[in-house]
C-alpha positions in Angstrom: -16.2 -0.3 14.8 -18.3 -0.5 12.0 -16.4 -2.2 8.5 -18.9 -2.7 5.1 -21.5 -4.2 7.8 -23.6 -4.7 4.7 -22.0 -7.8 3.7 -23.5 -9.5 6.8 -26.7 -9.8 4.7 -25.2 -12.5 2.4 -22.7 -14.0 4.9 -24.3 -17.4 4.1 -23.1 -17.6 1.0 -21.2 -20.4 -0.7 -18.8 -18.3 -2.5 -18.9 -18.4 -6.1 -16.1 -20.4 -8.9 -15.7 -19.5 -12.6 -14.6 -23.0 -14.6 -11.2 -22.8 -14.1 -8.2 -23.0 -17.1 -5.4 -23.8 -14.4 -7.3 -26.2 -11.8 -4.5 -29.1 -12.6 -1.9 -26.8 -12.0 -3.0 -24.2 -9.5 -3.5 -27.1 -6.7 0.3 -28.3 -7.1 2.2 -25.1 -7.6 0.2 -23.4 -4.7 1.7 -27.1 -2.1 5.1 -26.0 -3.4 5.5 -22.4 -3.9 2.5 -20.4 -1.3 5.8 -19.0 0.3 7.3 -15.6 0.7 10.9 -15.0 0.6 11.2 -12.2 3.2 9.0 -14.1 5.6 12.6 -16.8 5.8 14.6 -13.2 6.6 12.9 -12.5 9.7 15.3 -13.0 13.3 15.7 -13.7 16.9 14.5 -10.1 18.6 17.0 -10.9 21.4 20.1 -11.4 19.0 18.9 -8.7 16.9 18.3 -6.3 19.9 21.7 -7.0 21.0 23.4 -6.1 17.7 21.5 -2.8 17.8 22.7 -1.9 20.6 26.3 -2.8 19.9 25.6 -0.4 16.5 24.2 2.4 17.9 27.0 2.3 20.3 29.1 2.5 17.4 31.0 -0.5 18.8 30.5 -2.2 15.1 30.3 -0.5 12.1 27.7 -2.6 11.0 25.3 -5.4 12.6 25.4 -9.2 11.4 21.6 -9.8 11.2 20.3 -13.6 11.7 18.4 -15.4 9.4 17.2 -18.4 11.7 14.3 -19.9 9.4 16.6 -20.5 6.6 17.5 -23.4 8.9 14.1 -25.0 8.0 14.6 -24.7 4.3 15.7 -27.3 2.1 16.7 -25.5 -0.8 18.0 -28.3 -2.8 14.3 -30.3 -2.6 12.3 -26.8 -3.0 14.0 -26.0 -5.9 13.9 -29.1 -7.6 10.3 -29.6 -6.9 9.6 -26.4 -9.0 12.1 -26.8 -11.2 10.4 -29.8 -12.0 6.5 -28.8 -12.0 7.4 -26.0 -14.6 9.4 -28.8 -17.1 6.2 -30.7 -16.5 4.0 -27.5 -17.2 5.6 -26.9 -20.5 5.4 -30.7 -21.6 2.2 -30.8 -21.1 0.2 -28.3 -20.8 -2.0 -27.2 -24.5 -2.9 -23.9 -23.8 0.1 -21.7 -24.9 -0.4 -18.6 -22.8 -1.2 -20.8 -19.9 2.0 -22.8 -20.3 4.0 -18.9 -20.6 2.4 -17.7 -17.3 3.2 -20.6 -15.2 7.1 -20.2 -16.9 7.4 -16.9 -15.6 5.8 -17.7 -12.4 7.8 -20.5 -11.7 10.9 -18.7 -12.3 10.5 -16.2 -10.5 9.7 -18.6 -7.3 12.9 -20.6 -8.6 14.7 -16.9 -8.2 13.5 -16.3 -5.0 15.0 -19.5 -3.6 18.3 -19.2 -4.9 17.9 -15.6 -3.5 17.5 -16.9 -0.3 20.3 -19.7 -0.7 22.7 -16.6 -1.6 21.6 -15.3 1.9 22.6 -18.5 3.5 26.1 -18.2 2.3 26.7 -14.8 2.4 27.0 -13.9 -1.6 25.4 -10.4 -1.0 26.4 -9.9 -4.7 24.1 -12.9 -6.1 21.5 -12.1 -3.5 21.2 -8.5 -4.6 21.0 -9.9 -8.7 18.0 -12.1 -7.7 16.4 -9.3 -5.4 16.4 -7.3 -8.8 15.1 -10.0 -10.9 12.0 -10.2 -8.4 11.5 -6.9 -7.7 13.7 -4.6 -10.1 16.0 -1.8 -8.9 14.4 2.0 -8.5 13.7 3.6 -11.0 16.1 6.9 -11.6 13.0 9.0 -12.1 11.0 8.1 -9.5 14.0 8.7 -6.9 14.8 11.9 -8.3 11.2 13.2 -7.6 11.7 11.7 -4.4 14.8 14.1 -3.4 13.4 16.9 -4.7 10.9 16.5 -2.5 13.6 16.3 0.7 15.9 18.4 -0.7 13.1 21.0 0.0 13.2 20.2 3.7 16.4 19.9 3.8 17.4 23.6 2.3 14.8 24.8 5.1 16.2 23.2 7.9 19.9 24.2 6.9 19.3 27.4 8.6 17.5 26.2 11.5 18.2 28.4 14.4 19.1 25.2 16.6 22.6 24.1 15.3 21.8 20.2 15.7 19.2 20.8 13.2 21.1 23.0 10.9 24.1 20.6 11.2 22.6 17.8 10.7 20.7 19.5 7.3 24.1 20.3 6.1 25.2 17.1 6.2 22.9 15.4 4.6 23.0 18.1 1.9 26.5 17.8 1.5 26.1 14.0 1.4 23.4 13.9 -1.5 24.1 16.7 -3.3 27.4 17.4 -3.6 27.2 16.0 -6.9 25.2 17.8 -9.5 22.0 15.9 -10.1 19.0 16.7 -12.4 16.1 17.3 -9.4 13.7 18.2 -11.8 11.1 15.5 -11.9 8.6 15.3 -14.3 6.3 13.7 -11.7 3.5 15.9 -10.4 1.4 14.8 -7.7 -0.6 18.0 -8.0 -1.9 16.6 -11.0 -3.6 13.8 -9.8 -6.7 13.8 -8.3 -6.0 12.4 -4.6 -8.0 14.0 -1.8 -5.8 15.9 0.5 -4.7 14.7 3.9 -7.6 14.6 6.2 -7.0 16.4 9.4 -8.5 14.1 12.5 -9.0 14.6 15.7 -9.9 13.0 18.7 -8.9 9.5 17.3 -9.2 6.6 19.4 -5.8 4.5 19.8 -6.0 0.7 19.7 -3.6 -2.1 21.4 -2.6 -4.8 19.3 -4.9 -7.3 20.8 -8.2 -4.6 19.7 -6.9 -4.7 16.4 -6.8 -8.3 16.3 -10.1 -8.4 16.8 -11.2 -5.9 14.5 -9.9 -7.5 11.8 -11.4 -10.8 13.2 -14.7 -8.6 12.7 -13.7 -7.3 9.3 -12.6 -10.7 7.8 -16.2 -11.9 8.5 -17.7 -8.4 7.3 -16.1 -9.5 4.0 -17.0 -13.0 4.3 -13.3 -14.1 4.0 -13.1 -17.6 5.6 -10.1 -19.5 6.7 -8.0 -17.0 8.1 -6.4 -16.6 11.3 -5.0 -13.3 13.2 -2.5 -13.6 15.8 -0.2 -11.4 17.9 3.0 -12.0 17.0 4.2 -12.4 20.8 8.1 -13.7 19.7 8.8 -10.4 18.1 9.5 -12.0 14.3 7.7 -8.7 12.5 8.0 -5.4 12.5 4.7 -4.4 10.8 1.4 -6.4 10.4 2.1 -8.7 7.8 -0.7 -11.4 6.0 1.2 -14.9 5.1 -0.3 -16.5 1.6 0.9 -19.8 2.4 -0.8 -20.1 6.0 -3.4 -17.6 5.5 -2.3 -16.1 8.7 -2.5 -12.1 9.5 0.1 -11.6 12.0 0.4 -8.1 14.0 3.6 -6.6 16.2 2.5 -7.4 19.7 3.8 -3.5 20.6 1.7 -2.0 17.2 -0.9 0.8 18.3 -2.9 2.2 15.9 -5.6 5.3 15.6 -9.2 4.4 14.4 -8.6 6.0 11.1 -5.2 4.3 10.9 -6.9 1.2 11.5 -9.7 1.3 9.3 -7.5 2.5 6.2 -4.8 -0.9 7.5 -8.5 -2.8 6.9 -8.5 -1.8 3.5 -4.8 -2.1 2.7 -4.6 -5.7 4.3 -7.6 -7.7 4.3 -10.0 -5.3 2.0 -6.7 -5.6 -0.9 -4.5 -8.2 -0.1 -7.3 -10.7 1.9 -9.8 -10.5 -0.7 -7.7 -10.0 -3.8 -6.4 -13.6 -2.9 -9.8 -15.3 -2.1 -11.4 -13.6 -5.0 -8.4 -14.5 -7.9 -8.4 -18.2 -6.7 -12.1 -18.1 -8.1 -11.8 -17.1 -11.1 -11.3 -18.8 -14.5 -7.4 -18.1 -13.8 -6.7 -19.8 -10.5 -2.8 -18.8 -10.2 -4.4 -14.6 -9.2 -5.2 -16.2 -6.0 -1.4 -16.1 -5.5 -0.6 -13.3 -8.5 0.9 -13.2 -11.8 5.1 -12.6 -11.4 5.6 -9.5 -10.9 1.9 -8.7 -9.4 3.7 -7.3 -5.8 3.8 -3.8 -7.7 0.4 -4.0 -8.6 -0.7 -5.4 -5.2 0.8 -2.8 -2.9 0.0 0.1 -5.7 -3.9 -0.8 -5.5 -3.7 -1.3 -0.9 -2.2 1.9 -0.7 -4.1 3.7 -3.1 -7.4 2.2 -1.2 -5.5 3.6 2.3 -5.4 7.1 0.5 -9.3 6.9 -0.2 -9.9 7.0 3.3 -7.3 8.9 4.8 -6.1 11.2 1.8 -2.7 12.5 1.0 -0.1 14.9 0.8 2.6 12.8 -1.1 3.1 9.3 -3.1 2.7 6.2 -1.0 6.2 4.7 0.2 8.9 6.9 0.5 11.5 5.2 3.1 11.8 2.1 1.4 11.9 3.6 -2.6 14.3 6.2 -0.5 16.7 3.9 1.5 17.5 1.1 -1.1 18.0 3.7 -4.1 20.7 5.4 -1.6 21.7 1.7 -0.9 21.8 0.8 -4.6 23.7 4.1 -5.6 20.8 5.3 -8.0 23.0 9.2 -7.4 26.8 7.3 -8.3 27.3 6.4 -4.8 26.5 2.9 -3.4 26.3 2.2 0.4 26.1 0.0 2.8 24.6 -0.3 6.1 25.8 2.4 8.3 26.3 5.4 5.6 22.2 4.8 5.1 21.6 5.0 8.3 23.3 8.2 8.8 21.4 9.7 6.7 18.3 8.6 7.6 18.9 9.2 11.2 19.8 13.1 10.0 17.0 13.0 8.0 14.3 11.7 10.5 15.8 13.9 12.8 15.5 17.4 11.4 12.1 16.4 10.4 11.2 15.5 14.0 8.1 17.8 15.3 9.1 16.3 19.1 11.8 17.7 21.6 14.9 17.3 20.7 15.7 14.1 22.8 12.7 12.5 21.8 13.4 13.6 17.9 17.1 11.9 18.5 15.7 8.8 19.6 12.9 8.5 17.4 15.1 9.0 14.6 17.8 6.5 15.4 14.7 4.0 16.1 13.3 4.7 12.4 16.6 4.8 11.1 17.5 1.0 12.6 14.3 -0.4 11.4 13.9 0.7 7.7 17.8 -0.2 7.2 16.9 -3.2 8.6 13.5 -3.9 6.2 16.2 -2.6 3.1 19.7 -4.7 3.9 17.8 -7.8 5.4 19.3 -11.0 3.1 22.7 -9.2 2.7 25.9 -9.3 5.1 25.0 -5.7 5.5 28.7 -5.1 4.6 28.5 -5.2 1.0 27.5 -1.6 -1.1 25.1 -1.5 -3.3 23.4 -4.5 -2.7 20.1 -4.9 -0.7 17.0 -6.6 -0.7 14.4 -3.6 -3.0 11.1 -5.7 -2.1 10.4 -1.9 -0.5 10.6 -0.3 -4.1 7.4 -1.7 -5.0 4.8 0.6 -2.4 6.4 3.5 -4.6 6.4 2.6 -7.6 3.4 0.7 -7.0 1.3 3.4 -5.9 2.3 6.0 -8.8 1.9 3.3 -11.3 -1.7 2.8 -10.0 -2.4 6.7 -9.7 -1.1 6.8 -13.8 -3.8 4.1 -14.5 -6.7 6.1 -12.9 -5.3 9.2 -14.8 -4.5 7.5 -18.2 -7.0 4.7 -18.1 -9.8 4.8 -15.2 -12.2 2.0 -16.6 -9.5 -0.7 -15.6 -10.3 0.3 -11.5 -13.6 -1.3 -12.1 -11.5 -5.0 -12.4 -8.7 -3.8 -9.0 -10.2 -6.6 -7.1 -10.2 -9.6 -9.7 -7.0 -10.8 -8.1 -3.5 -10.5 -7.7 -2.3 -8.6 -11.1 -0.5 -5.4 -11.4 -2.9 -3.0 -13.0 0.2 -0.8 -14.5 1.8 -3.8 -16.2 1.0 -3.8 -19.7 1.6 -7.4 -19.7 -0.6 -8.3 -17.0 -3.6 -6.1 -18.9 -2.7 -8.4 -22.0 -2.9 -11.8 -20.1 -6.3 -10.5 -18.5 -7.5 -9.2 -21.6 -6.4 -12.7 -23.7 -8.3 -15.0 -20.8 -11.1 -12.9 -21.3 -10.7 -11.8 -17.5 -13.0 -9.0 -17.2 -14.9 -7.0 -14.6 -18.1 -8.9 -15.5 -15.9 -11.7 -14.3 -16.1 -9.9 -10.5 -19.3 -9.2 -10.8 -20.3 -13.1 -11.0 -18.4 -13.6 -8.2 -20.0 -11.4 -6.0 -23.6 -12.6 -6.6 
């Protein structure tokens, strides 16, 4: 395949530096806190298998997931050593706004490891208050336009002529709306201008290993050195996933994906979150290398917005995860746990289901088990209403970014600056007060 082969020409490069305002700080904070929380909530695939099947069986009502790299955490040292660099920050650091982004970085990478301490001892309560301070709760509106969006499927299918199908409807209508709910959204994807799914045929499926190389071929295509892509042969993720800390791009040894699939993945992964890191650690503001807090919105908003480009749309980026954890949370009055999500998303999935029947069933159940899994991970799995809403952001995220192309489409121009959510008015305001521009990119790419 063939990925932005024109940046071969100036492979040879040294990439370019801005004189940085953070250099003293950037070097420590990014030995101590390069991690990522959910990347400590993965599990054993054999124990976790097992509790599947004991679910699914309906032998337990709900599974006890493993968290075995918490066991290689010391939370008590981790904490302390951030705790410490941010006193030492605000003692000494002259520039005021510097000093104030590095606070709220810091705590937000203080929250995430007491977040993940909560996990260790099974306070799904205090886990589920941290998850919100990272990553917020979803937003009422947002879900809304989200179940008016299924509810319209759902009326359909509730007079299926096979009775599964219409059963299954029913109960998920009865579940969800049985209470009167305002599903009149004020969100409109009509009226934005995304380009319409693309209908594609004849695309060419790759194994795990092929896409390990193509990205191999794309991370030199975009001159990103220092990275590594490996297939994760233990089973630890579930989707391709690109580690900060060890600048590793690890892909699902049983992931298959068509060429178009693939080369939008390019885009989302290494053309966004790859070069996004490599291009903010260059800049006069050293700490987008790693992203402002509250950047993960941002980030995911401007990869899935760059998938879109290539593959087009139908609908708003991320609906499972903004779905699943608002039903989790109780956004409608009713909070959940483990299994009563995963009812409904097996009903859901399943009347959706294009396949046979048996295939439909099983594919369901199989979707089902892994987004619960993505949206309870951290918790006891026990506890309603509380669950990890990292998954909010791809939502939220991507409208937020198609509002800024509608509202204000100059700011695309500075997307790839860094790590910096685009529809935060804060973020523009740091930016903006730096001096950060696009100019600023276009330096860099000289």
């Amino acid at each position: 395949m063939n990925f932005e082969q024109s940046n071969l020409n100036n492979a040879l490069k040294k990439p370019k530096k801005l004189e940085s305002l953070d250099d003293k700080w950037y070097k420590r904070f990014k030995n101590i806190a390069a991690f990522q929380d959910y990347e400590y909530l993965t599990g054993n695939k054999k124990y976790r298998d097992e509790q599947k099947g004991k679910f699914l069986s309906g032998e337990i009502d709900n599974p006890r997931l493993d968290y075995p790299e918490l066991d290689k955490l010391n939370f008590k040292q981790k904490e302390v050593e951030l705790l410490n660099l941010k006193n030492e920050i605000l003692n000494n650091e002259k520039d005021k706004l510097i000093r104030q982004i590095y606070r709220w970085k810091l705590n937000e990478k203080i929250a995430e490891i007491r977040m993940l301490k909560a996990t260790k001892v099974g306070d799904d309560k205090r886990f589920s208050r941290y998850s919100r301070f990272i990553y917020g709760k979803p937003e009422k509106e947002i879900y809304e336009y989200t179940l008016s969006q299924a509810k319209k499927m759902i009326d359909k299918k509730m007079f299926d002529h096979d009775p599964d199908i219409s059963e299954s409807a029913k109960k998920i209508n009865t579940e969800l709306f049985e209470a009167l709910m305002n599903n009149e959204s004020e969100i409109n994807f009509s009226s934005y201008k995304i380009t319409k799914l693309k209908s594609i045929k004849g695309n060419i499926e790759y194994s795990a290993k092929e896409i390990k190389q193509v990205f191999q071929e794309a991370l030199e295509n975009y001159q990103l050195s220092g990275w590594s892509v490996i297939v994760d042969e233990k089973g630890r993720y579930t989707s391709i996933n690109v580690g900060q800390g060890d600048k590793e791009i690890r892909i699902p040894k049983t992931r298959k994906l068509k060429q178009t699939s693939l080369k939008a993945l390019i885009k989302h992964e290494i053309g966004t979150h790859v070069r996004r890191r490599e291009r903010g650690e260059r800049t006069k503001l050293r700490l987008l290398g790693l992203g402002l807090d509250r950047a993960l919105k941002g980030e995911e908003g401007v990869a899935t917005y760059e998938e879109q480009k290539i593959k087009g749309a139908n609908e708003f980026a991320g609906f499972a995860g903004h779905f699943t954890s608002a039903l989790a949370m109780g956004i409608d009055g009713r909070k959940r746990n483990f299994r009563e999500v995963f009812e409904i998303l097996r009903n859901f999935y399943f009347i959706r289901s294009s396949k046979n029947k048996k295939e439909a069933k099983e594919n369901a159940n199989e979707f089902a088990w892994n987004q619960c899994v993505r949206t309870f991970r951290g918790t006891t799995c026990e506890t309603r209403g509380t669950c990890f809403t990292k998954d909010i952001v791809y939502r939220e995220g991507n409208i937020g970014v198609w509002n800024v192309l509608k509202n204000n489409p100059e700011e695309e121009r500075r997307f790839f600056i860094g790590k910096y959510d685009p529809g935060n008015p804060r973020h523009i305001w740091i930016l903006d007060q730096l001096g950060i521009t696009d100019d600023d990119l276009k330096e860099l790419e000289k």
